[in-house]
GUKOL-400129 format. One line per 3 residues: their letters; for each residue x, y, z of C-alpha. Coordinates in Angstrom, 1 decimal, always signed. Example, Ala and Ser with C-alpha at 12.3 -4.5 7.8 and 13.67 -1.06 7.14 Angstrom:
% GUKOL-400129
as	+12.3/-4.5/+7.8 ~ +13.7/-1.1/+7.1
END
This chain:
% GUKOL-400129
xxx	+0.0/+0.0/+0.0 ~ +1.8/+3.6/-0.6 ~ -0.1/+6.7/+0.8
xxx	-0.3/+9.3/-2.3 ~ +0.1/+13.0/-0.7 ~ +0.1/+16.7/-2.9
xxx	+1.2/+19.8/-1.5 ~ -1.3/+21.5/+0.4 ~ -1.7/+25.1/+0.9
xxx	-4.5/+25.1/+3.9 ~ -6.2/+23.0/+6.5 ~ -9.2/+24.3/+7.7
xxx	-11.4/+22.7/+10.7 ~ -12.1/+20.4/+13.5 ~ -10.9/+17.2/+14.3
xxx	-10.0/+14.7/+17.1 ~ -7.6/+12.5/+17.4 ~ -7.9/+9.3/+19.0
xxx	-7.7/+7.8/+22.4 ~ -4.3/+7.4/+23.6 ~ -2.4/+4.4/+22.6
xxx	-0.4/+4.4/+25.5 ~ -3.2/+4.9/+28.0 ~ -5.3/+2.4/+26.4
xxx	-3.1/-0.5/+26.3 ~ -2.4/+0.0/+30.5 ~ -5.7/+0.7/+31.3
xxx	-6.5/-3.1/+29.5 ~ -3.9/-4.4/+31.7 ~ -4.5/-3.2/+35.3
xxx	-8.2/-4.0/+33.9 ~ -7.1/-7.7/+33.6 ~ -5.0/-7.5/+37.0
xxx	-8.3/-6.0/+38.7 ~ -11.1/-8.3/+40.0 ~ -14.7/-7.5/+38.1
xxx	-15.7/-5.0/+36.0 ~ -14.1/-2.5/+34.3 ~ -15.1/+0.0/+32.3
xxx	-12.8/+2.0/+29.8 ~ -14.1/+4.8/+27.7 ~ -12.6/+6.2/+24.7
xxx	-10.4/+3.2/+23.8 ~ -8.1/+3.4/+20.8 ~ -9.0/+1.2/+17.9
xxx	-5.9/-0.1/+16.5 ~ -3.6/-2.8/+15.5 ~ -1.8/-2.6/+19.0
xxx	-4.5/-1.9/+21.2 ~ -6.9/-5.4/+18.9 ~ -3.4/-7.3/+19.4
xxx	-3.9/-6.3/+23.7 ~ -7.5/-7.2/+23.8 ~ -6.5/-10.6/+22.6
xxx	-3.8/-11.1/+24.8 ~ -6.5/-9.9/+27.7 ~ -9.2/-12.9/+26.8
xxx	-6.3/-15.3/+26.2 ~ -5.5/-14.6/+30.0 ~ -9.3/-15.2/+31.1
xxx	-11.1/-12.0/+30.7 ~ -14.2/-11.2/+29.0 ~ -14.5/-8.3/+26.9
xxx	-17.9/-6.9/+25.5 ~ -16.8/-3.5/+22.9 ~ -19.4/-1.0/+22.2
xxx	-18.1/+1.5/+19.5 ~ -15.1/+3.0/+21.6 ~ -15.7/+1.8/+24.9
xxx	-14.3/-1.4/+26.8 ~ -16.3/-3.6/+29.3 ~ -13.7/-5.8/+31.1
xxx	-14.5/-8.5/+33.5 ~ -11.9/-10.2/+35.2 ~ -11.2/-12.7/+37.8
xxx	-7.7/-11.0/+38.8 ~ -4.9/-13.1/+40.0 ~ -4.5/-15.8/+39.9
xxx	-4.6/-15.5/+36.2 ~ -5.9/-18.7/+34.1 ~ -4.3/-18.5/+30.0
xxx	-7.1/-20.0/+27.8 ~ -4.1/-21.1/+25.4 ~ -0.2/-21.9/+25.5
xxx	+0.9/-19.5/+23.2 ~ +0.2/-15.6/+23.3 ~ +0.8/-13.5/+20.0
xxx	+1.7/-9.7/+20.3 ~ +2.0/-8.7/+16.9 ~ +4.2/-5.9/+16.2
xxx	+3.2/-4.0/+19.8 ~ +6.3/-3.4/+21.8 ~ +3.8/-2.4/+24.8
xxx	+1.3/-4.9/+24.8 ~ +4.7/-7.7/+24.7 ~ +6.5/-6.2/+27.6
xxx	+3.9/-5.2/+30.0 ~ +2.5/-9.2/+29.8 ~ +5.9/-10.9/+30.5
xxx	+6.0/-10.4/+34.0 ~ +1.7/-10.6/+34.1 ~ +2.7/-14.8/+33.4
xxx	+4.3/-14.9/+36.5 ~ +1.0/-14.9/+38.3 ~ -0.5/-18.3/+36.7
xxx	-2.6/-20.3/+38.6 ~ -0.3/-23.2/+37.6 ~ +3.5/-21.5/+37.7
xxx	+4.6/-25.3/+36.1 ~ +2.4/-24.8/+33.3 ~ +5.0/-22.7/+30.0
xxx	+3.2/-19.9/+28.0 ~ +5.0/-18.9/+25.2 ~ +5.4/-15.3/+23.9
xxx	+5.7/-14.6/+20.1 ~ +5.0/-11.9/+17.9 ~ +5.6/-10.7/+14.4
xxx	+9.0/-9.6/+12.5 ~ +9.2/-6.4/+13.6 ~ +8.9/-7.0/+17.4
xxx	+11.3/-10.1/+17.0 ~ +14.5/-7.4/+16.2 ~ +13.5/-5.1/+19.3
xxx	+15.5/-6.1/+22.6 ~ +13.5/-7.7/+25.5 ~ +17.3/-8.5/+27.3
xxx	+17.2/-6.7/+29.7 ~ +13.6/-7.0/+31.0 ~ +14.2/-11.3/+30.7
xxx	+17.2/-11.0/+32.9 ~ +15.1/-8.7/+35.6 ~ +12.4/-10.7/+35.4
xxx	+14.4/-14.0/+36.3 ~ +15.7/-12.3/+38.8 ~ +12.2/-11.9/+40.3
xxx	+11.4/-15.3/+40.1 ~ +10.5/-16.4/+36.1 ~ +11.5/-19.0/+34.3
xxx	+12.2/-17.8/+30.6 ~ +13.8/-19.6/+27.9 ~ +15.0/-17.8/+24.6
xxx	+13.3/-20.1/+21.7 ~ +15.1/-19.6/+18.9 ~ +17.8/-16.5/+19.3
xxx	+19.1/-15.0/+22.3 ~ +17.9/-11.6/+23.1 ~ +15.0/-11.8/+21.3
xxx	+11.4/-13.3/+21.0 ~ +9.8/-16.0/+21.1 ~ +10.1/-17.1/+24.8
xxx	+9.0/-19.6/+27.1 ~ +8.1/-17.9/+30.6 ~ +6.8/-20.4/+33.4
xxx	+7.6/-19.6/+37.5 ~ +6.4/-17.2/+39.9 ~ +6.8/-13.4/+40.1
xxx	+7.7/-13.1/+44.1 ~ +9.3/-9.9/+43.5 ~ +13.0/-9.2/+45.6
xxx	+15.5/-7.0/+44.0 ~ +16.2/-6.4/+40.0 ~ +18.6/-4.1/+37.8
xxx	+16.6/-2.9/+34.5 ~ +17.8/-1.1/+31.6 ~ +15.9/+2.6/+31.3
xxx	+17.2/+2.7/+27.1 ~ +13.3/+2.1/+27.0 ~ +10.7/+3.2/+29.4
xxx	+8.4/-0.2/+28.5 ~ +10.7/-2.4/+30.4 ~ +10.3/-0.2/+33.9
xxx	+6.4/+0.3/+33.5 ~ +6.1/-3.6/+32.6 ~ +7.2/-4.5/+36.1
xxx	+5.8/-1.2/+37.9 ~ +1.9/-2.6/+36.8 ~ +2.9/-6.2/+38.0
xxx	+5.3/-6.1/+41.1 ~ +2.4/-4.4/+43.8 ~ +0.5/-7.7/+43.3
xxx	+3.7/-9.9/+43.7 ~ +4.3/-12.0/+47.3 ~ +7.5/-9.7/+48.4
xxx	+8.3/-6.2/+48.6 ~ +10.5/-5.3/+45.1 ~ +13.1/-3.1/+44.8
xxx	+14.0/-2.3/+41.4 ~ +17.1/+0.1/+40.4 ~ +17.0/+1.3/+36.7
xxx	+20.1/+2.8/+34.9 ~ +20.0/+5.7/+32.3 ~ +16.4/+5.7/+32.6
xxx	+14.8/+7.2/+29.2 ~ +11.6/+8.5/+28.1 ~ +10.4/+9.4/+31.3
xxx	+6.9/+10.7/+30.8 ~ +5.8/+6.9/+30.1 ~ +7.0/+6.3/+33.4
xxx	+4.6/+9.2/+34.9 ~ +2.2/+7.6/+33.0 ~ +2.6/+4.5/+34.4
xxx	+3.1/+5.9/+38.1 ~ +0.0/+7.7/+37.4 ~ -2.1/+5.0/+37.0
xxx	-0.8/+3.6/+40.6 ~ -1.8/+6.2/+42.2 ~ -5.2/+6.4/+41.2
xxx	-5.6/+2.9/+42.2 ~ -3.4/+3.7/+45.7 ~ -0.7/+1.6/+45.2
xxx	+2.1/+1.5/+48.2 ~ +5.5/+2.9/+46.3 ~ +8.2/+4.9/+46.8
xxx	+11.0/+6.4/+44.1 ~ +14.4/+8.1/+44.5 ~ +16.5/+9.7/+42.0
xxx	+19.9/+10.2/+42.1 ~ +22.8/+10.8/+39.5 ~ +23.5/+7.2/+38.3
xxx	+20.0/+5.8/+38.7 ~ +16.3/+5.8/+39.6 ~ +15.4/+2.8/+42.2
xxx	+11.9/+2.1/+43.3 ~ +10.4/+0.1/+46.2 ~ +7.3/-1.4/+45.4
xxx	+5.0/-2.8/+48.4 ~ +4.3/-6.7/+47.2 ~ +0.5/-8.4/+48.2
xxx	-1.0/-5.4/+46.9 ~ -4.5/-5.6/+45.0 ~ -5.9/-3.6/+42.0
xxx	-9.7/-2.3/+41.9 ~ -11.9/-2.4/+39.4 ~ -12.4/+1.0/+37.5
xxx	-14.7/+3.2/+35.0 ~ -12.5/+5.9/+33.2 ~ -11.6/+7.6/+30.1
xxx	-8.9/+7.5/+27.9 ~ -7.2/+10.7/+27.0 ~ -6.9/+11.9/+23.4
xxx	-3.7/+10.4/+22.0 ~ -0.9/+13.4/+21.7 ~ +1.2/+11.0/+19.7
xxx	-1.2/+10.7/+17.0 ~ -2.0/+14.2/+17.4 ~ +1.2/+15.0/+16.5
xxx	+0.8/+15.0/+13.1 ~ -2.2/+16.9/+12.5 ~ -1.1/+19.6/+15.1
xxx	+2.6/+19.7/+13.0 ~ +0.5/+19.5/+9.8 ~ -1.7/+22.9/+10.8
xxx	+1.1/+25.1/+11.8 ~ +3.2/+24.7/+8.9 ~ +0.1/+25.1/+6.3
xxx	-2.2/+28.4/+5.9 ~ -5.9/+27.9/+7.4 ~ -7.0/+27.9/+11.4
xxx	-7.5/+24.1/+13.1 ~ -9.4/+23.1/+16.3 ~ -8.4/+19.5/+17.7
xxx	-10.8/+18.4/+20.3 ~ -10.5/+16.2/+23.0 ~ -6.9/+16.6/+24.1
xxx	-6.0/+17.7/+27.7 ~ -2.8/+19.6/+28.6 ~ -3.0/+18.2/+32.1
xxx	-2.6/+14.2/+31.2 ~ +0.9/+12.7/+31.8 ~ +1.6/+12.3/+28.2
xxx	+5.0/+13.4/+27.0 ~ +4.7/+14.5/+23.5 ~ +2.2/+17.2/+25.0
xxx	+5.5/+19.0/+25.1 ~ +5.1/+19.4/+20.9 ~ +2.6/+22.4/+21.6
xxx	+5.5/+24.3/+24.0 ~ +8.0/+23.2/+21.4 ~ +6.2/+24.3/+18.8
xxx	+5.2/+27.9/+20.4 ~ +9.1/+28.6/+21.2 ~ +9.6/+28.2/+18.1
xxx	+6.7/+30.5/+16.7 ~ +3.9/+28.8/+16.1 ~ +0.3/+30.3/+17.0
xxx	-1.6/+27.6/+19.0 ~ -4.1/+28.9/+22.1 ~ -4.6/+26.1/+24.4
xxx	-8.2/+25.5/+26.4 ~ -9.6/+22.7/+29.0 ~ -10.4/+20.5/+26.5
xxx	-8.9/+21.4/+23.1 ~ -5.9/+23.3/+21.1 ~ -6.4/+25.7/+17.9
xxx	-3.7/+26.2/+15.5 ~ -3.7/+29.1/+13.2 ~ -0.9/+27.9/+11.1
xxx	+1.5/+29.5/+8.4 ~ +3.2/+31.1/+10.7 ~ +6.8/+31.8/+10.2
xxx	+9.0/+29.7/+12.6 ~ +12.6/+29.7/+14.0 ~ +15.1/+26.3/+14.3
xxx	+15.4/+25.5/+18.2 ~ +17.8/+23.3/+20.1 ~ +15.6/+19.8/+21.2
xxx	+16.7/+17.4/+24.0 ~ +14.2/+14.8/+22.6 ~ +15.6/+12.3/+25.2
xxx	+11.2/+12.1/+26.7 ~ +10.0/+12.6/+23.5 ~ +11.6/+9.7/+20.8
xxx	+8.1/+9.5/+19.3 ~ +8.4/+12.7/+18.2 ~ +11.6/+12.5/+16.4
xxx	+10.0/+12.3/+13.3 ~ +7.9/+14.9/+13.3 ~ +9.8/+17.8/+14.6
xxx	+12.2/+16.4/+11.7 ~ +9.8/+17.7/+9.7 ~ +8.8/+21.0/+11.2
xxx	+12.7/+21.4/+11.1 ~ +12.6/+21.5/+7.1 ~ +10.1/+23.9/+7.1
xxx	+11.7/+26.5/+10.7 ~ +14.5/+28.9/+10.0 ~ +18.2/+28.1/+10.4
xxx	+18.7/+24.9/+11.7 ~ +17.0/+22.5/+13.8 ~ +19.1/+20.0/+16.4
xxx	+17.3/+17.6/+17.6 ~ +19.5/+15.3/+20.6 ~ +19.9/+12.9/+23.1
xxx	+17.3/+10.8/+21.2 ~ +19.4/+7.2/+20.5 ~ +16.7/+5.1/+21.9
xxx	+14.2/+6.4/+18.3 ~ +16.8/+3.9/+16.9 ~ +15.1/+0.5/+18.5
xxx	+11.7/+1.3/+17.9 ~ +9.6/-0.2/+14.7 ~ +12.7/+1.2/+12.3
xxx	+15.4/+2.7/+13.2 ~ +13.6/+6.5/+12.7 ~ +16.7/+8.4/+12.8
xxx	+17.6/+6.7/+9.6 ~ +14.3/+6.7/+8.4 ~ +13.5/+9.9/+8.1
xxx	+17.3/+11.5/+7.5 ~ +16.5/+9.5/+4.3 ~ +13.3/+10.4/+3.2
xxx	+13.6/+13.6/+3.6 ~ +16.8/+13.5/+1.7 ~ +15.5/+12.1/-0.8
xxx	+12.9/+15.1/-0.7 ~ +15.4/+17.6/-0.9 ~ +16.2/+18.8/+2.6
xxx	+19.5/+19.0/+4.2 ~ +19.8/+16.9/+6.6 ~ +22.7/+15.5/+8.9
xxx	+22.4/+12.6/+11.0 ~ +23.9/+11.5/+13.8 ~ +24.5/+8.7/+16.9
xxx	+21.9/+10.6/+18.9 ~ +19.4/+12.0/+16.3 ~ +19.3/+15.0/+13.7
xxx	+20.2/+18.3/+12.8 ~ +17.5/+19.6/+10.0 ~ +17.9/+22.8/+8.1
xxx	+15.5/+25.2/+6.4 ~ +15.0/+23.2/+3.1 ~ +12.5/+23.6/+0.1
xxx	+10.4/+20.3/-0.2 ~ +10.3/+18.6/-3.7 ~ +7.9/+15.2/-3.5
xxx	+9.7/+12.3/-3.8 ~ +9.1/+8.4/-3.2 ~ +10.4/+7.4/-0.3
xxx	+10.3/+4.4/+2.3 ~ +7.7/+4.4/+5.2 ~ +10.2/+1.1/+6.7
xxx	+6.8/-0.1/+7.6 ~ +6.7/+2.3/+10.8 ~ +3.3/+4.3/+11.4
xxx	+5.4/+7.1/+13.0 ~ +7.7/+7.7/+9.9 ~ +5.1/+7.1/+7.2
xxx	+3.1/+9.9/+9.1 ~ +5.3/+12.4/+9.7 ~ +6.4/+11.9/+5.9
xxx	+2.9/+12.4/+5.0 ~ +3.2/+15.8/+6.8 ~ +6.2/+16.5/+4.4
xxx	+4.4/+15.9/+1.7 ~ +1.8/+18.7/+2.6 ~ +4.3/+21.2/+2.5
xxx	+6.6/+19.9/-0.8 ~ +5.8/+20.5/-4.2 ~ +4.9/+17.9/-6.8
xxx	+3.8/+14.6/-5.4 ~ +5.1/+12.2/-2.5 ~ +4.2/+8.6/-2.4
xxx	+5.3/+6.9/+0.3 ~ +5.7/+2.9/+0.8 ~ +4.5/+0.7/+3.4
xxx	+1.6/+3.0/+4.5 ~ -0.7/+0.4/+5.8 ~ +1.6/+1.0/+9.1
xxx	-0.6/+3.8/+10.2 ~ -3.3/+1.2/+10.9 ~ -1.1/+0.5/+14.1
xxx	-2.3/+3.3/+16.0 ~ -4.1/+5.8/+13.9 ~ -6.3/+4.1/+11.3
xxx	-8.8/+6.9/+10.6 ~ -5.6/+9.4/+9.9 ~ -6.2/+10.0/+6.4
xxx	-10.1/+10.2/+6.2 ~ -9.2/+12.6/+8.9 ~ -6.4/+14.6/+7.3
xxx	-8.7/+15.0/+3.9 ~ -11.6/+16.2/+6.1 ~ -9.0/+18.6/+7.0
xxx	-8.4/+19.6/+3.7 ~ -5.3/+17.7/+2.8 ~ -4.3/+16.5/-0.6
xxx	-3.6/+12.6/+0.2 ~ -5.1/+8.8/-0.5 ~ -4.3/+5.4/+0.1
xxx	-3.9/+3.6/-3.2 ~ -2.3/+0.1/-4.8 ~ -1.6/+1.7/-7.9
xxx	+1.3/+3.9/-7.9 ~ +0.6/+5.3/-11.1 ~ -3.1/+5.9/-9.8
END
């Protein structure tokens, strides 16, 4: 599938994004960990967040969906898998966060097996195996070491672990599963990354009360979780998804034309909020209310220094707003964008090569100067993330940009072109490149 985008002068409207991917995917599993029902509103409909709700009634939950909202009942721990084998797909989230969730089987003899799709299979899961045997699990490497499949059998009792912070997945994972293991954990992370997932996470503990205590210091973060803790059952709302929104709040600053995206609230954890600060330091017009943002775009803006080290999701598209900002554009501290679906620091130092922008990469992310856009073919590397933000570049280039692979938005945002054309943008989903 290639996604087919024409330079557009103006977006005009109102949209809203979808429910967070992020929040979604936790709230299904402290759902599953909770005993009874549970009531999510505003769930993302996705690849990732489908591949989660499978996982959830393969552990013994029922799950009744009525257009975006999510009745969960559960029997809580112990957990009882309907089958041997769990698949994840591609969803880095949805594969971490149930690793440690095996360790509370009813029968801790019993092997479940954890496999997933290509793309997850080449992400690392290292260091969270190693913690997790550390805390009591059994896990065997099935075919290559490092990587997916894996057997997992044992107990999670809890004790002390060491965990890798290059991705914030591998902290949250055990965070949601430790308060409901037999001991009190103690769990010191090193170089922890992408922190606002971790306030996410933390978040969501301490709406549900959960005994914790965390301490920073120079070298490392370690937290003390409280073991023999229980989870309650909850009604809530998922937040609008700032990841997705990305996009279309990148996509209405650098084009003429006034946008109002509904639905999205300044005051939830998420990180890549910090787009809409970014964006205004630079010189973007976007007023901010309770429950929305508007975006009077074509705006001259101004290349800024980024620490991106919170933000990797957004790699790609301040990449793009780069091309389009005065002077130059660093964006840093970002190595971890490297071990997500693609590598995205190659990803989009290429296509937007290859769409005439200057552009040096480096270990650690970008540096992105003022450019004039041309469209160009380039590779989406099957990653939702880079195939959107390229999108975005095509808006603003002249000529025509197809772009491979774009059935990868369907991972997190599969109404994002229907939504961007409402918008007024020049783009379609097509088999025929010569369409």
């Amino acid at each position: 599938m290639y996604l087919k985008v024409k330079q557009s002068v103006r977006l005009q409207g109102k949209a809203t994004p979808p429910g967070s991917k992020s929040q979604s995917i936790r709230g299904l599993f402290f759902a599953l960990l909770a005993e009874g029902e549970s009531i999510l509103n505003n769930v993302l409909d996705s690849e990732d967040t489908r591949h989660a709700i499978q996982v959830c009634k393969n552990l013994g939950a029922t799950i009744r969906i009525h257009d975006n909202q999510i009745i969960l009942q559960s029997t809580g721990i112990p957990i009882e898998p309907a089958v041997t084998t769990l698949h994840t797909g591609n969803s880095g989230i949805t594969t971490r966060f149930v690793m440690p969730l095996l360790g509370f089987c009813k029968n801790p003899l019993q092997s479940v097996i954890v496999d997933c799709d290509e793309q997850m299979r080449a992400r690392p899961i290292g260091s969270l195996v190693t913690a997790l045997t550390q805390l009591g699990l059994i896990i065997e490497y099935l075919n290559n070491h490092g990587s997916l499949p894996i057997s997992i059998s044992g107990h999670l009792k809890g004790g002390t672990a060491e965990i890798d912070g290059l991705t914030s997945q591998f902290l949250s994972a055990v965070l949601i599963s430790l308060p409901c293991a037999d001991a009190d954990s103690k769990i010191i992370v090193k170089n922890l990354h992408e922190r606002p997932y971790v306030e996410m996470t933390l978040d969501w503990l301490k709406r549900q009360n959960i005994q914790y205590t965390h301490q920073r210091n120079k070298e490392n973060d370690v937290f003390f979780i409280q073991g023999q803790q229980k989870y309650k059952n909850m009604n809530t709302t998922i937040a609008g998804d700032f990841s997705s929104a990305s996009y279309l709040i990148a996509a209405a600053a650098l084009t003429e034309g006034c946008v109002e995206l509904t639905g999205l609230n300044m005051q939830d954890p998420q990180g890549d909020k910090r787009l809409v600060s970014l964006l205004q330091k630079m010189g973007a017009d976007i007023s901010i209310h309770p429950t929305s943002l508007v975006i009077h775009g074509g705006k001259p803006l101004k290349g800024i220094q980024i620490d991106a080290n919170d933000i990797p999701d957004l790699l790609p598209t301040l990449a793009v707003i780069g091309t389009y900002a005065s002077g130059k554009t660093s964006i840093d501290n970002v190595a971890q964008a490297r071990i997500k679906e693609t590598d995205r620091i190659h990803s989009m130092s290429e296509g937007l090569t290859l769409m005439g922008a200057k552009v040096e990469e480096h270990k650690d992310g970008l540096t992105v100067y003022q450019s004039s856009l041309c469209g160009a073919r380039v590779k989406g590397y099957g990653d939702h993330r880079t195939v959107m933000a390229l999108s975005v570049a095509g808006l603003i280039a002249k000529g025509v940009t197809l772009i491979e692979e774009s059935e990868a938005i369907h991972k997190t945002y599969p109404h994002y072109v229907n939504t961007m054309k409402l918008l007024g943008a020049h783009m379609e989903e097509t088999n025929d490149i010569n369409h």
